[in-house]
C-alpha positions in Angstrom: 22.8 3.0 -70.6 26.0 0.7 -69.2 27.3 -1.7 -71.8 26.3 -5.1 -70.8 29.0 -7.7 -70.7 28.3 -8.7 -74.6 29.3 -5.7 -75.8 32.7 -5.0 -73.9 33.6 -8.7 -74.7 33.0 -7.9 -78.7 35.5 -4.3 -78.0 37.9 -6.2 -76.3 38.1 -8.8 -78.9 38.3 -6.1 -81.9 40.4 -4.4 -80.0 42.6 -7.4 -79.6 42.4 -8.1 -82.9 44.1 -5.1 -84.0 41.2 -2.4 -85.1 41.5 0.9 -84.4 38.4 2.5 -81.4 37.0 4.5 -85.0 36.5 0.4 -86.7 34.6 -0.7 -83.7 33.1 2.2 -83.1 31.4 2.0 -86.1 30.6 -1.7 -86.2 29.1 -1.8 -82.9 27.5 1.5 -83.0 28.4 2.8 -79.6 31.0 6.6 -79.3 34.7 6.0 -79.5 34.8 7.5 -76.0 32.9 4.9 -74.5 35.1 2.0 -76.6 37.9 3.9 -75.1 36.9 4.1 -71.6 35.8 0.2 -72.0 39.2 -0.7 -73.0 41.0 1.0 -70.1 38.5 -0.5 -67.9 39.6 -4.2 -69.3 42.9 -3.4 -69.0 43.1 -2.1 -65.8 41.1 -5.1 -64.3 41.2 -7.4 -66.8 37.4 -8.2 -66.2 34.2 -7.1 -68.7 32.0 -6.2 -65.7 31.8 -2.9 -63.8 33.0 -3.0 -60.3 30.1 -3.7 -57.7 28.8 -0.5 -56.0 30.0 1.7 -58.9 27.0 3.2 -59.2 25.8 6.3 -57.9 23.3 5.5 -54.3 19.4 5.9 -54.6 18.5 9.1 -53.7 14.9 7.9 -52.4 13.1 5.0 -51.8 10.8 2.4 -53.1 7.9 4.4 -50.5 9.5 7.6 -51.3 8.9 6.8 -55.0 5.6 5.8 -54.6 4.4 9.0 -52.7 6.8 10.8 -55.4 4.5 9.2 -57.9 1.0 9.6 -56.0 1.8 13.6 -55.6 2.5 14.3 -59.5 -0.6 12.3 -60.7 -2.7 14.2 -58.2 -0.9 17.6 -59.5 -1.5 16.7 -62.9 -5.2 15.7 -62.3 -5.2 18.9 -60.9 -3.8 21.0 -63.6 -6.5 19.1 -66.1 -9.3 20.6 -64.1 -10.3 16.7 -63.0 -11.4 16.5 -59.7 -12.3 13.7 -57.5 -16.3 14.0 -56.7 -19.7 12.1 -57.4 -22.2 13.0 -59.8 -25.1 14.8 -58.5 -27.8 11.8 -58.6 -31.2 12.7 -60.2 -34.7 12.4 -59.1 -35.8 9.1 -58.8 -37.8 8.1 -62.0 -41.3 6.3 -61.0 -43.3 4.0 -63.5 -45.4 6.5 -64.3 -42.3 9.2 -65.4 -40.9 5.7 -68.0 -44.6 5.7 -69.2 -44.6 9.8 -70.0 -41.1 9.6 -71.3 -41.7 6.2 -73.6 -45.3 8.1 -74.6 -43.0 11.7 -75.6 -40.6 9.7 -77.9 -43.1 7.7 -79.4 -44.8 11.1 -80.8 -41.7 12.7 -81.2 -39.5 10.2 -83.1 -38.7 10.6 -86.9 
C-alpha cells in the first residue's frame, strides 16, 4: 500500500530532526527501505506526494472487470455442483388430497 501524505510528512520531519531510518522505522512501523526510498523521494522533489501517473496503467476495464467477475462466479458455481434450473413442480394438491393428508397426521401424530 503507497504511504499517504501523513506518513512521509512524519519521515521527513524525523528525518529532519536528526533520527536515524532504524528510529523511525520503528516508531512508525513501516521497513527502513520504504523510509529510505521516501526520503530520496522528498529530497529529490521536495514534495510528500508521488508524481501523477506513477502508477502502473489498468490492464482491463471497468466492463472487462465486470465480465472478469461474472465468469469466475459462474466457474465457481460450477465447481460446487450448483446449477441454474427450477424445481420440478408437484402435482397439484385438490381439497380433497389437504383433507386425506390433515386426516393421516391426525392418526399418525404422537
Amino acid at each position: 500500500m503507497p504511504l499517504t501524505v501523513t506518513d512521509v510528512s512524519q519521515i521527513v520531519a524525523l528525518s529532519e530532526d536528526g533520527h536515524s531510518r532504524r528510529y523511525v522505522s520503528r516508531s512508525l512501523g513501516i521497513p527502513r527501505t520504504t523510509i529510505r526510498d521516501a526520503w530520496n523521494r522528498y529530497l529529490e522533489t521536495d514534495r510528500f506526494l508521488r508524481q501523477i501517473g506513477s502508477r502502473r496503467k489498468r490492464a482491463t476495464t471497468a466492463a472487462d472487470d465486470r465480465f472478469v467477475v461474472l465468469n469466475t462466479l459462474r466457474r465457481r458455481l460450477v465447481e460446487r455442483g450448483s446449477t441454474s434450473r427450477r424445481p420440478a413442480a408437484g402435482p397439484r394438491l385438490l381439497p380433497r388430497h389437504r383433507r386425506i393428508r390433515l386426516e393421516f397426521a391426525r392418526l399418525h401424530a404422537n
